[in-house]
N, C-alpha and C positions, 0 to 999 in steps of 0.2 A: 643814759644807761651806764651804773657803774661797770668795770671792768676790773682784774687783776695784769697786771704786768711785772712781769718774773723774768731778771739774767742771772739766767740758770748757770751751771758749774760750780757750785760751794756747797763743800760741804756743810752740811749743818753740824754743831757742835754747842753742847749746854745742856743746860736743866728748865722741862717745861710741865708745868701743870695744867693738869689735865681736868678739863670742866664735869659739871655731873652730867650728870645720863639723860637727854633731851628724851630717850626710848622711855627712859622712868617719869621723869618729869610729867610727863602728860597724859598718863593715866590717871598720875596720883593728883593730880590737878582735876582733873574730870569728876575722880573719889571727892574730893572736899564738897562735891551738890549731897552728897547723901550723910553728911553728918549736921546737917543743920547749924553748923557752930563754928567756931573758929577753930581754924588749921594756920601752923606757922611751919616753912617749908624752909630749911636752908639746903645752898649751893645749887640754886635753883641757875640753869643755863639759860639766860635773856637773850635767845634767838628768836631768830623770825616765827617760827611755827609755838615757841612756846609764850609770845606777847599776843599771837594770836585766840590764845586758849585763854587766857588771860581778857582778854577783850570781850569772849563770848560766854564768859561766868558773869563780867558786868554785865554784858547784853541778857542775863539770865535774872541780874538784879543782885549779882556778889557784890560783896564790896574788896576791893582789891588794893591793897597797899605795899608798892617796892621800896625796898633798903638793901644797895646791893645785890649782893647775893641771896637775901632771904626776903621772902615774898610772905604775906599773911591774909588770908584770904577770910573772910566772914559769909556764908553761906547762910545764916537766917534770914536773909533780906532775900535772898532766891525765889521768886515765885511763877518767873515765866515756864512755862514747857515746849515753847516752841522757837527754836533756834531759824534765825533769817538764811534764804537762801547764800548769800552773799560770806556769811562768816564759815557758810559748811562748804564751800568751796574755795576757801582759802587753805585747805588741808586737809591731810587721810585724819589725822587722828581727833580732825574733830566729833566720827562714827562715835566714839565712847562715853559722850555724855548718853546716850538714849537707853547704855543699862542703869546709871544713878537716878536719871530724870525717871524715868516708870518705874523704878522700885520704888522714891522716893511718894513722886505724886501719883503715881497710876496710871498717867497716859502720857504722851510726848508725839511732838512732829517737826522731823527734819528732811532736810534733803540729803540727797546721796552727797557724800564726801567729793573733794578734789584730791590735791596731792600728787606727785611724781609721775608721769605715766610709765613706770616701770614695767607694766602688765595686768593684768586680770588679780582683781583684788576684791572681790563680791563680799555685799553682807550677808549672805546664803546662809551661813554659820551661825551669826548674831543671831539672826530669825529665826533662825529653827530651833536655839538655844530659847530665845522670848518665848517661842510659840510654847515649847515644851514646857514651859513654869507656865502659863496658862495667859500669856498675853493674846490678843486680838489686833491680828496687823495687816494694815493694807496699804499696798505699795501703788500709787497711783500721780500722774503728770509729775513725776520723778521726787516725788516724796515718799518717804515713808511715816505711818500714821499709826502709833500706837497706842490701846489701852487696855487695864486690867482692874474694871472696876472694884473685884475685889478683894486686889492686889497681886504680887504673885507668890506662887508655892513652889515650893524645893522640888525636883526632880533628880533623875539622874540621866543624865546627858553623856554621850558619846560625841566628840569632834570627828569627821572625817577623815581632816586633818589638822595638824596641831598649829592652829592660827592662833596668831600674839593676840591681835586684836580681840578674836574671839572670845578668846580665853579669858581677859582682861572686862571685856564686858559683863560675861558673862556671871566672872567671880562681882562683880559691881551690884551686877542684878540682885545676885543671891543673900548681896550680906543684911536684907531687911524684909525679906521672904519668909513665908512661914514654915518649918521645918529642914529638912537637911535638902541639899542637895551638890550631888555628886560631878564632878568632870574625868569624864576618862578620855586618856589621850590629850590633855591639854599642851600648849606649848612651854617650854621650861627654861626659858630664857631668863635671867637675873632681874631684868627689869621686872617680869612677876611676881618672882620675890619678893622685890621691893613693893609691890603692889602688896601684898599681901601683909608686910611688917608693916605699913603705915594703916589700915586696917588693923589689922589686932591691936595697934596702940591707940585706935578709937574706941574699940572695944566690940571690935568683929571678932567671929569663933572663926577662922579659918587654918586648914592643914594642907599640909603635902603639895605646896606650889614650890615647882622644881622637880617635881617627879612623876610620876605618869599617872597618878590620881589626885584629884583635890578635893578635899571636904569643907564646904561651908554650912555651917547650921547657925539659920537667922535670929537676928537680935531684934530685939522692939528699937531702941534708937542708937547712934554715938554720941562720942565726947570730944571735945579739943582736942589735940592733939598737937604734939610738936616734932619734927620729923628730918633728916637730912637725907638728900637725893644721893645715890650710889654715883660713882664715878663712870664715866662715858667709857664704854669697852669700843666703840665703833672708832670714838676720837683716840684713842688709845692705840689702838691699832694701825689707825691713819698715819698716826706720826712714826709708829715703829718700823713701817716702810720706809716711807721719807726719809728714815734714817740710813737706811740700808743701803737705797737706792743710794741715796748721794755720796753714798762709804764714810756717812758722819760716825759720831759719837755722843750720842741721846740719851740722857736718864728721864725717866716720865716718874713724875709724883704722882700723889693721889691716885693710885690705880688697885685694883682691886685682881690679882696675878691671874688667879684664877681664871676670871672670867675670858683671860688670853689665851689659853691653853693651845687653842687649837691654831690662832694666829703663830704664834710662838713656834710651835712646832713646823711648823711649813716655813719660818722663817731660818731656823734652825738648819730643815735640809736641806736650805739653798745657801748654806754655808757662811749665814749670820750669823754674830756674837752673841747671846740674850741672856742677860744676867737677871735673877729674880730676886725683891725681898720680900716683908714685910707689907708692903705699900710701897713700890718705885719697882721701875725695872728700866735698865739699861740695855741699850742697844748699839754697836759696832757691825760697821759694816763694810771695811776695809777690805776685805779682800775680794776674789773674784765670785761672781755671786752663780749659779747652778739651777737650770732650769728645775722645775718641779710639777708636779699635776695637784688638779685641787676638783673636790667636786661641792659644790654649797649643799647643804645639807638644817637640817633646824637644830637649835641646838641641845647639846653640844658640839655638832658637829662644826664644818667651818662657814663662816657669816656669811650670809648672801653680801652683805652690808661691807663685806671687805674685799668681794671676787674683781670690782674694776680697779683698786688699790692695787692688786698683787698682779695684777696684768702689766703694770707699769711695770715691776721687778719683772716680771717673767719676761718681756718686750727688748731687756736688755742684759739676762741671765746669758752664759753659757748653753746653748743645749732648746732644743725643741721642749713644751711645755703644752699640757693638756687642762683645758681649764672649763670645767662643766656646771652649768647653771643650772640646777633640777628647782629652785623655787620660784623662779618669775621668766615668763616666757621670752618680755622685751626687756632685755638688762642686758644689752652688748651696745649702745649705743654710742656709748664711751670710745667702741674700737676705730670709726672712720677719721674721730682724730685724732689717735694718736698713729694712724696712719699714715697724716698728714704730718706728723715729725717724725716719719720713716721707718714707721714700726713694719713687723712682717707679720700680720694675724690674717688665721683666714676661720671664716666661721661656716661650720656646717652644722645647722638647726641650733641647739641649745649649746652645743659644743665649740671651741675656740681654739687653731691650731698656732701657738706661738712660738716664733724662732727668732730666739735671741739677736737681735743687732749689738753693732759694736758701741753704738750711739744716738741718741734723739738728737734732731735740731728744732730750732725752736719755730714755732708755726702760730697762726691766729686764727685761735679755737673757739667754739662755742661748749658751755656746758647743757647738758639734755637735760640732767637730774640730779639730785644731792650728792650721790656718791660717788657719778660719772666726774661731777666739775672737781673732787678733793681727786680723782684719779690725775687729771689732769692738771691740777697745781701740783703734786708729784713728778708730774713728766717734765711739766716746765722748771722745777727746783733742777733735776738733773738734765737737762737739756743742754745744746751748746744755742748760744747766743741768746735772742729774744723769743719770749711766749709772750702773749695776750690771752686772756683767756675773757668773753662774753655772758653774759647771763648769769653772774655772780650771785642773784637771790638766792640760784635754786643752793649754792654751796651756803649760803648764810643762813638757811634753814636746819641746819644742822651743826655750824660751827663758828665756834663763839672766839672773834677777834684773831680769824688763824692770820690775817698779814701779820699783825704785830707779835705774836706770836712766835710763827717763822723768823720775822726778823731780826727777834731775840739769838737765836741761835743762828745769826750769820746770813740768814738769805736775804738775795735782793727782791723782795715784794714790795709793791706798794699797789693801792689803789687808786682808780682816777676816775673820775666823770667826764664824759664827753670825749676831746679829742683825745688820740694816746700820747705820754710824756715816753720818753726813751732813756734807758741809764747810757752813761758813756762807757765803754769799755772798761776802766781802770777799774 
């Protein structure tokens, strides 16, 4: 079993680019079943979760070909409709083929999803979104079974609440559906967007993804398409802690500022540097850093995707710190290790009371989940002495080459299989 091992204490210092958006990437990968045709994807992130998706378009009958960064996918050869148990439990976001697969063919059977166990993640949503364009779906020995012999139709649909995945199917369903159909309440997260520009460049009618209505009104088929993945707001973010924490001095390329806003500003009031351009943003973080409260929120508000990140900062801010988790019930799992390098949190229900210490030491951690393990190579960057950190896939499902990476910019990471190697002091 790989592992990370980190001697912590360096600042990190440099210029790192920043990969595309895995959150985008595998939508719009799921999208290429319903153009019949070819799709060419650049800056496509070759992580775990997105070789996975890749796997289960061949297992669909895609044909799949990498260069790099850019991936080209051929979707007429596509004929299966029914995804192996085996590949829909290697991940949540393999849920998203089964809006392309039933618009495309009219029926589909998968199993429930895998993925992170951060909490209650139900396809309640998907379904009742299928059911309402006029699918027939039955959920039985942990599959689900759907078809719409003759095909589906536009609706208008209300979310509960504004699930990605939902939404994302949802808009999937609709774009070869017959008339319009409406989403209210959708989720408005970039990666949508991006869903929604690689679609119109196939030659889908859709509006208003990003804002609290979406309109799609159905087309008879798409076209080729060529397409670049937005840049990863979640990796973006991850390092812009990293930076702080360790009081480096970070510029990140390829980043898209915006979609920071709300990272940026929390980092800002615990008395970080964050300079914006164009595309790059800098980060200093030199001086004493100041507790802060954070509640997650969808967005725009601030990322569930970033709340075990910024606990690391809060773990070692100045000042008590309130940190509230209203999107996933299990997402603290992050806290008993960084306990274990001497952090002070204490949690009551969703909420987490953090009192800054003077310092981490370093400890030998397990990661639970993708964004718990990137908290914890944060803690061990700033820690004193050795971290180890176990369970590295779940971090390598979302981030692409971070030892090398880090170690661009000064840190001591590396990775080891089996027994642990130790840096020496010097």
């Amino acid at each position: 079993m790989e592992k990370f091992v980190i001697m912590g204490g360096r600042k990190l210092a440099g210029t790192i680019r920043v990969s595309g958006a895995k959150n985008a990437a595998l939508p719009i990968l799921a999208a290429t079943l319903l153009t019949g045709t070819v799709s060419v994807l650049h800056e496509v992130p070759l992580l775990k979760d997105v070789r996975c998706m890749l796997e289960l378009l061949q297992y669909l009958g895609a044909k799949v070909t990498v260069q790099g960064k850019t991936v080209t996918i051929d979707t007429s050869t596509a004929t299966s409709q029914r995804v192996s148990e085996d590949l829909m439990r290697k991940m949540r976001a393999s849920n998203l083929v089964l809006g392309p697969l039933l618009s495309r063919f009219h029926c589909a059977k998968v199993s429930y999803p895998g993925g992170c166990a951060i909490g209650s993640r139900p396809m309640d949503l998907h379904l009742k979104g299928f059911r309402q364009m006029g699918a027939e779906i039955t959920e039985k020995y942990g599959y689900i079974m759907a078809r719409v012999p003759g095909g589906l139709r536009g609706a208008e649909i209300h979310l509960d609440f504004p699930s990605v995945g939902a939404t994302e199917n949802i808009m999937m369903a609709a774009v070869l559906a017959r008339g319009r159909t409406i989403i209210r309440n959708p989720a408005r997260e970039p990666e949508i967007v991006d869903l929604q520009n690689y679609l119109n460049l196939a030659g889908a009618k859709i509006k208003g993804a990003g804002t609290d209505v979406i309109k799609i009104d159905g087309v008879e088929e798409l076209k080729p398409v060529e397409h670049t993945i937005i840049p990863d707001r979640i990796e973006a973010g991850t390092h812009m802690v990293a930076a702080a924490v360790t009081r480096g001095d970070v510029t990140l390329t390829n980043v898209i500022p915006e979609h920071l806003e709300a990272v940026t500003a929390k980092l800002r009031e615990a008395g970080v540097t964050v300079e914006t351009g164009d595309d790059w943003i800098r980060v200093r973080g030199g001086g004493e850093l100041r507790a802060v409260d954070i509640k997650t929120l969808p967005y725009p508000g601030f990322p569930t995707d970033m709340q075990a990140q910024m606990m690391v900062l809060a773990a070692v801010a100045r000042g008590t710190s309130i940190i509230s988790e209203s999107i996933f019930e299990n997402r603290f799992k992050h806290v008993d290790e960084l306990r274990r390098m001497g952090a002070d949190i204490k949690i009551e229900g969703r909420v987490a009371v953090v009192k800054g210490v003077s310092h981490l030491s370093g400890a030998y951690l397990e990661a639970s989940d993708l964004r718990a393990g990137a908290a914890l190579v944060i803690a061990g960057l700033a820690a004193e002495d050795v971290t180890v950190i176990e369970n590295i896939e779940h971090i390598d499902r979302g981030y692409e080459n971070l030892e090398h990476k880090y170690s661009a910019l000064g840190a001591r990471i590396i990775r080891v299989n089996g027994g642990e190697r130790y840096f020496d002091k010097r």
